[in-house]
C-alpha positions in Angstrom: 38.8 6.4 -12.9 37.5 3.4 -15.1 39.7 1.2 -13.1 38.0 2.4 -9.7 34.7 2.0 -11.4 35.6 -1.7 -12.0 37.0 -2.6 -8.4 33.7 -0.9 -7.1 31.5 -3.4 -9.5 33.0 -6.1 -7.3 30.5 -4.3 -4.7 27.1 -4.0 -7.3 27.3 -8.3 -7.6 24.5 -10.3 -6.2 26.2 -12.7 -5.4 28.5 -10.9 -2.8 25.6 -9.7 -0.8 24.0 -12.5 -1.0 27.3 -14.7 0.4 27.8 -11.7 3.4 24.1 -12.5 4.0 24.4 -16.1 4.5 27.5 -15.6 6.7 25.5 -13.1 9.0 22.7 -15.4 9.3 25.5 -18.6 10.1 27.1 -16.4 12.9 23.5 -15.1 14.2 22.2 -18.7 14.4 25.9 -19.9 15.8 25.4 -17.2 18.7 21.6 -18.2 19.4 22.9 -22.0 19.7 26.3 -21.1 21.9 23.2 -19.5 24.8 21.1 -21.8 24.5 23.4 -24.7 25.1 25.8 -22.9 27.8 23.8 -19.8 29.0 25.9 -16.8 27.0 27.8 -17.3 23.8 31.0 -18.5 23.5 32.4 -15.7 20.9 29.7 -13.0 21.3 30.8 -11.3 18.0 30.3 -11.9 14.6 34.2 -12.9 13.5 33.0 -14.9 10.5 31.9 -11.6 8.8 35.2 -10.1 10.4 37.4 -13.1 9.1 35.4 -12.4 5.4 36.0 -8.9 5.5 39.7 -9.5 6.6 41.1 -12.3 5.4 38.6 -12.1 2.3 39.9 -9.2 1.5 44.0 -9.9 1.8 43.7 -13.4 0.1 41.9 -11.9 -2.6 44.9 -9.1 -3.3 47.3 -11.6 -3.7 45.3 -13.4 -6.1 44.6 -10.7 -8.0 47.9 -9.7 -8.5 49.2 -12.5 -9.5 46.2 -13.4 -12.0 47.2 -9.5 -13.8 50.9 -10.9 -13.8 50.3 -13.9 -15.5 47.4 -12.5 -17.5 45.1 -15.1 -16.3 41.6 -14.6 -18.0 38.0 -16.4 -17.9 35.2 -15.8 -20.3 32.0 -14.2 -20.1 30.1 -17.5 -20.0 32.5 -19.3 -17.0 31.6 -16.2 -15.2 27.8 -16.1 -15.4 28.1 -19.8 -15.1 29.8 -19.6 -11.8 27.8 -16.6 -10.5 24.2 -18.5 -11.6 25.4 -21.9 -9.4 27.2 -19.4 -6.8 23.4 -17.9 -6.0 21.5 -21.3 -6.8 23.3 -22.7 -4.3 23.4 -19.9 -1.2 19.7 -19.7 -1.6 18.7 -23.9 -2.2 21.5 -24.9 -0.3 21.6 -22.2 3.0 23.3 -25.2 4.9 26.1 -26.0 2.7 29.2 -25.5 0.9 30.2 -26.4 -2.4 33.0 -23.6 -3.2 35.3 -26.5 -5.5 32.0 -28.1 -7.2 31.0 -24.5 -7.9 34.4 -24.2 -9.9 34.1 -27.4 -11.3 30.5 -27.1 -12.6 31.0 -23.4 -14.4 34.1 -24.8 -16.4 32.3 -28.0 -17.4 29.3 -25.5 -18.5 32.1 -24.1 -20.9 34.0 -26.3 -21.8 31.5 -29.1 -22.9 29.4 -26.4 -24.4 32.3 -24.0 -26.3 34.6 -26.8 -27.4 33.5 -30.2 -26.7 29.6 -30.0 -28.0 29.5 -29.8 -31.8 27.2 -27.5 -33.3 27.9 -25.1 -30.5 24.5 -24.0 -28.4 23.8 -20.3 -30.1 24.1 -17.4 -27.7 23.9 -14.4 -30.4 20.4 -13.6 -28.8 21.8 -12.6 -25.6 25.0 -11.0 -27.1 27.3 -14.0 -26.3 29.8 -15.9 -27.7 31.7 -19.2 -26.8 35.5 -17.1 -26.0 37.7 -19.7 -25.3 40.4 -19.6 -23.2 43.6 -21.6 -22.7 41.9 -24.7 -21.0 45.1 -24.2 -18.2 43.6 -21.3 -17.0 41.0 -23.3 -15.4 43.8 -25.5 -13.8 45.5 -22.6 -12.4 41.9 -21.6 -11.0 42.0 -24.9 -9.4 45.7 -24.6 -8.3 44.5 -21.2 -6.5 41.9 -23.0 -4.6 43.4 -25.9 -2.7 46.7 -23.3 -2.0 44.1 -20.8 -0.6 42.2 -23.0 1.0 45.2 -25.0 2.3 46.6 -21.7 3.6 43.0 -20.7 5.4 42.4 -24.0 7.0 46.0 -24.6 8.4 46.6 -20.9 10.2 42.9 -20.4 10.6 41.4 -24.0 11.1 40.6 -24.3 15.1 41.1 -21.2 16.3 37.9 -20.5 16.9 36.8 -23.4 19.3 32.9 -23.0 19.2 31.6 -26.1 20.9 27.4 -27.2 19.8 25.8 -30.0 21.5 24.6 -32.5 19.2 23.8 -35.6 20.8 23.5 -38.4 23.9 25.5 -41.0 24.2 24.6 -43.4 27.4 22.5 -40.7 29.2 25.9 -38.5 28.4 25.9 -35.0 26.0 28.6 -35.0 23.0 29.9 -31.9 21.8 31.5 -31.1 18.8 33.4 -28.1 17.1 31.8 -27.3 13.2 33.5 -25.0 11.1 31.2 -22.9 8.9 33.4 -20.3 8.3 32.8 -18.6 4.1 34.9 -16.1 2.0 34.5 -14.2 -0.6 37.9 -12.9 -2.5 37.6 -10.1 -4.8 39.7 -11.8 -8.1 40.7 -9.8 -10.5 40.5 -11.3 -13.9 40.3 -10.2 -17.7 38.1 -11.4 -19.8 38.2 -12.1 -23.7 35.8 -10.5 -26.0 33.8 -7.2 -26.0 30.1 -8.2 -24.5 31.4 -6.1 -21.6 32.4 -3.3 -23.2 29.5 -3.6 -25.9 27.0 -3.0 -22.6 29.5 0.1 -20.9 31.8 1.4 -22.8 33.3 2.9 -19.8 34.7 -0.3 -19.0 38.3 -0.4 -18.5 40.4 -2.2 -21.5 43.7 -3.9 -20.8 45.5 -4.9 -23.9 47.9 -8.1 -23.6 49.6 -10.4 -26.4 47.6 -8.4 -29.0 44.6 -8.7 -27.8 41.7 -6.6 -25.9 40.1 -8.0 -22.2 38.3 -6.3 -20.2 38.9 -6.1 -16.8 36.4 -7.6 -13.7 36.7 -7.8 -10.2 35.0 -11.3 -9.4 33.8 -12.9 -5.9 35.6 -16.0 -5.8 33.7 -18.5 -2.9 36.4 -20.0 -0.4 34.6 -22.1 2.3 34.3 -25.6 4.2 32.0 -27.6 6.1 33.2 -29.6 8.9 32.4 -30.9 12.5 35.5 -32.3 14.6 33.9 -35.0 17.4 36.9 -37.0 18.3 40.3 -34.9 17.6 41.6 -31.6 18.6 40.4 -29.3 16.0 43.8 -27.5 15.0 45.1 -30.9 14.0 42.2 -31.9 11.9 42.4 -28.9 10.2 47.1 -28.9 10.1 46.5 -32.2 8.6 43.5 -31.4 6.1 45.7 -28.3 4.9 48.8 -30.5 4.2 46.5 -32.9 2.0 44.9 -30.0 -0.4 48.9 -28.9 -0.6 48.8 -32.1 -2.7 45.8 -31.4 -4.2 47.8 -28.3 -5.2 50.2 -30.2 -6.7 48.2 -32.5 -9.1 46.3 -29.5 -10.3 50.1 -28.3 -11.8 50.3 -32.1 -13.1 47.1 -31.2 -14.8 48.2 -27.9 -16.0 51.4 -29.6 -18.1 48.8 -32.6 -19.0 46.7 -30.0 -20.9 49.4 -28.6 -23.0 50.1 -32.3 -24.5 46.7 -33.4 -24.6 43.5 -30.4 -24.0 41.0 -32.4 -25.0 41.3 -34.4 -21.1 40.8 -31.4 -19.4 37.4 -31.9 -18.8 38.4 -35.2 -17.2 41.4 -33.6 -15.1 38.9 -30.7 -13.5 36.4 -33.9 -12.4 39.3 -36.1 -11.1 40.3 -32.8 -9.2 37.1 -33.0 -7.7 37.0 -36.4 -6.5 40.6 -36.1 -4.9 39.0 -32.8 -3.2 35.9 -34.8 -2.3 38.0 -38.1 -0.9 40.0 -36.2 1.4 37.0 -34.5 3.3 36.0 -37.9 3.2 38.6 -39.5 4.6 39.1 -36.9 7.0 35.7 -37.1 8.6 36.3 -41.2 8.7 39.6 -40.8 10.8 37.8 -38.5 13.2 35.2 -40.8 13.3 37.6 -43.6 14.4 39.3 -42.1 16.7 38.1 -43.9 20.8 37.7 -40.2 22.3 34.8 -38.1 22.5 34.2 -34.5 23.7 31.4 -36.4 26.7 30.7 -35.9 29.4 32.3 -37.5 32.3 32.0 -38.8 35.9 35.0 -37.6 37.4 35.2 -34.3 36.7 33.7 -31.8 34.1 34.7 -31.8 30.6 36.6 -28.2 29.5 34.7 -27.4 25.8 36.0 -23.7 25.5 37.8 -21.3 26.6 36.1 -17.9 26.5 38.2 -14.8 25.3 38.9 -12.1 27.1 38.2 -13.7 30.7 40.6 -15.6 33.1 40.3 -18.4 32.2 42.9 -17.3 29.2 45.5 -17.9 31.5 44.7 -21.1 33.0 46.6 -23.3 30.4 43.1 -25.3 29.8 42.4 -26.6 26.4 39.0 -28.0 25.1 38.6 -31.7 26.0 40.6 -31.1 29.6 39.1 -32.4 32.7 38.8 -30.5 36.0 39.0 -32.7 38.3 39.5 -30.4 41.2 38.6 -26.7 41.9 40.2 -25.1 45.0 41.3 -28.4 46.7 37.3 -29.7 46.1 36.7 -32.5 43.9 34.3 -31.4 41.0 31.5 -33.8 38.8 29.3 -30.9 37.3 28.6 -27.4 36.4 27.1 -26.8 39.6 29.8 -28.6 41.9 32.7 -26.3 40.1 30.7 -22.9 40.4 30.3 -24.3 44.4 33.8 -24.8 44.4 34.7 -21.5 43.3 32.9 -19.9 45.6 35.4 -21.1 48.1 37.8 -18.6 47.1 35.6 -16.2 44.5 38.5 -13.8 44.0 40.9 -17.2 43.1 40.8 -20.4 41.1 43.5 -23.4 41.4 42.7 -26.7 38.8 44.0 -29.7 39.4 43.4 -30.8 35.6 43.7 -33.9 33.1 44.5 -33.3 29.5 43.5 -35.7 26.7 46.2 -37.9 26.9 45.9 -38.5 30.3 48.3 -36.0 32.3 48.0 -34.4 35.3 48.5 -30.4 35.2 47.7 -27.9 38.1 47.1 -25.0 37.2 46.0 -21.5 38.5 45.0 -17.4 38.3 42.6 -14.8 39.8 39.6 -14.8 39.0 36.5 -11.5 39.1 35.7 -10.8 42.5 32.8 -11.6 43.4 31.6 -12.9 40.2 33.0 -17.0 39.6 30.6 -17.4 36.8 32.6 -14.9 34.8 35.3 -17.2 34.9 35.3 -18.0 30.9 35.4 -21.8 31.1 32.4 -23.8 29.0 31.2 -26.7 30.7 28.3 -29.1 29.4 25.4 -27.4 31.8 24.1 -29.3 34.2 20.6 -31.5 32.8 17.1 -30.8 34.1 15.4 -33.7 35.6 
C-alpha cells in the first residue's frame, strides 16, 4: 500500500502538470499554425501528449528499474533543486528546452553547496541537511540522459513531419520541420536521509547496504528543440542520436574519473554540458550548410507533408518531392494541381522529382468527388 502511495505522488508534483500543460498548449498552438498556413492541420491530434503519455511512460519503467537494481539514489536537496529550475523554467521559458542544463544546474546546486563550499550554507530551519551521495550517481544520471534521449530522437526523430512556414526567400515561402516534442519519465529513485519520512511517516522505506532511503517517484524532463530547413528530418535526427551515443560514452569515462579523483566532478558534469551543447550546435550549422531548401519552386509544387490516413499514404511521396505532373498536366501551384485533379477526381497519377533529382511516377485512387482530400501539403497559393 505505501509503495502505491509513492508511485501515485509521482501524480501530486507540480511540476508534472505543469510539463503536460506546456505540451498541450505546444500541440494547440502547433494545430492553430498547421490551418493557418495550409487550410487544416497536418496531424489534427494532439500526439505530443500521446507520445508523453506513451513513450513517457515506457522509458521511464526501464529507468526505474534499473535505478532500484543498482540502488541509484539522489538527495533531498538535488531533488528540490531540479524541481525549482524544472518550474522556473516551463513558466519563464514557455519556448524552450533545457532538459541537460536542468540536470546540470541541480547537481552544481549540491555539489558546490554540500561538499565543495566550506562552512556549508545551514538548512536545519527547513529540516534539511547536505546528504551526499556517491558523486557517480550524478554521472549515471547523465549517462541515462544522452542514452534516452539518443534512443527517442533516433526511432522517434522525423516521424512526425509537421511543416511551419517561416520565411521568404526571393518572393519564395521556406518551410521548415521543428521538433518540440517534451517527456516526462516517472524515475524511481531513493533518497538518503529521513526529511521524507520525518514529514509522512507512511512513506515507504527501502533498506540497502545498511542504510534507510526512502523511496520517490520523480519526473525526469526528456526534450529538444530543433528546426530542420535544409535536410530530411529522419537523418538529422539518425545522426544527432548516434552523436549523444558518444556523449553516452564520456559520461561512463566520467563515471571511472570520479572514483580516482571526486573532487573534478563538478568539472566533468559542465564539460558534459558543453559536448551536449556543441553537438546541437553543430548540428544546426550542417543543416544550415547544406544548398537545399524546403522553397518553393517554378516547376512544379513542393511536397511538405504527407497527411495520415488519406491517399496520398500510398503515393511513395516524401516531403521536399516535386510534382511536376498531375494526370498528364503539368503543375506550378496549389491551384494548378487541385485543377489537374479534377481531371480524373476519383484518380491521381504523379510524375514526381525527389530531392536528389530522380524521376518517379507514381499513382492510387483518390475520394470521389472530393481531390482536396487528397492528403498532400503544398505551400498555398499567395494572395496578391
Amino acid at each position: 500500500m505505501r509503495t502505491l502511495i509513492a508511485c501515485g505522488s509521482f501524480l501530486l508534483q507540480p511540476l508534472v502538470w505543469l510539463a503536460i500543460l506546456r505540451v498541450w498548449l505546444a500541440s494547440r498552438a502547433r494545430i492553430t499554425t498547421e490551418r493557418r498556413n495550409f487550410g487544416s492541420a497536418v496531424y489534427s491530434d494532439h500526439y505530443e501528449l500521446r507520445h508523453m503519455l506513451t513513450q513517457g511512460l515506457l522509458l521511464g519503467l526501464g529507468l526505474s528499474v534499473i535505478n532500484l537494481l543498482i540502488g541509484f539514489s539522489l538527495p533531498v536537496i538535488w531533488i528540490l533543486a531540479y524541481e525549482g529550475l524544472a518550474i522556473l523554467t516551463l513558466i519563464l521559458l514557455p519556448t524552450t528546452i533545457l532538459p541537460l542544463t536542468l540536470i546540470v544546474g541541480a547537481t552544481l546546486i549540491t555539489l558546490l553547496g554540500g561538499t565543495y563550499i566550506t562552512p556549508k550554507p545551514d538548512l536545519s530551519a527547513w529540516g534539511l541537511r547536505w546528504a551526499n551521495v556517491p558523486v557517480q550517481n550524478y554521472f549515471w544520471l547523465a549517462l541515462a540522459f544522452f542514452l534516452l534521449m539518443g534512443h527517442w530522437i533516433t526511432h522517434y526523430g522525423g516521424r512526425f513531419t509537421s511543416p511551419k512556414i517561416y520565411a521568404k526567400q526571393r518572393g519564395k515561402q521556406i518551410a521548415g520541420y521543428p521538433w518540440r516534442e517534451l517527456l516526462v519519465l516517472p524515475m524511481v529513485t531513493l533518497v538518503p536521509g529521513d526529511w521524507i519520512t520525518s514529514h509522512w511517516a507512511f512513506w515507504p522505506v527501502f533498506s540497502w547496504q545498511g542504510h534507510q532511503f526512502a523511496i520517490l517517484v520523480l519526473p525526469l524532463i526528456l526534450g529538444l528543440r530543433f528546426t530542420v530547413f535544409r535536410q530530411a528530418p529522419q537523418q538529422v535526427y539518425h545522426a544527432l542520436g548516434r552523436r549523444l551515443i558518444w556523449l553516452a560514452l564520456a559520461a561512463i569515462i566520467g563515471i571511472g574519473w570520479s572514483y580516482w579523483r571526486p573532487q573534478d566532478a563538478v568539472w566533468g558534469i559542465i564539460i558534459l554540458l558543453v559536448g551536449y551543447v556543441a553537438v546541437l550546435w553543430q548540428a544546426k550549422r550542417y543543416d544550415a550548410r547544406q544548398p537545399f531548401w524546403y522553397s518553393q519552386v517554378d516547376d512544379g509544387v513542393r511536397v511538405l507533408a504527407i497527411r495520415p490516413r488519406t491517399p496520398a499514404v500510398k503515393l511513395d511521396l516524401e516531403p521536399g518531392d516535386i510534382i511536376l505532373e498531375c494526370n498528364h498536366q503539368s503543375v506550378v501551384s496549389e491551384t494548378s494541381f487541385y485543377e489537374a485533379l479534377l481531371a480524373n477526381p476519383a484518380y491521381c497519377h504523379l510524375r514526381v522529382r525527389n530531392m536528389a533529382g530522380e524521376l518517379k511516377m507514381t499513382e492510387t485512387a483518390i475520394y470521389s468527388g472530393a481531390p482536396h482530400e487528397i492528403g498532400i501539403v503544398l505551400f498555398r497559393d499567395q494572395e496578391g
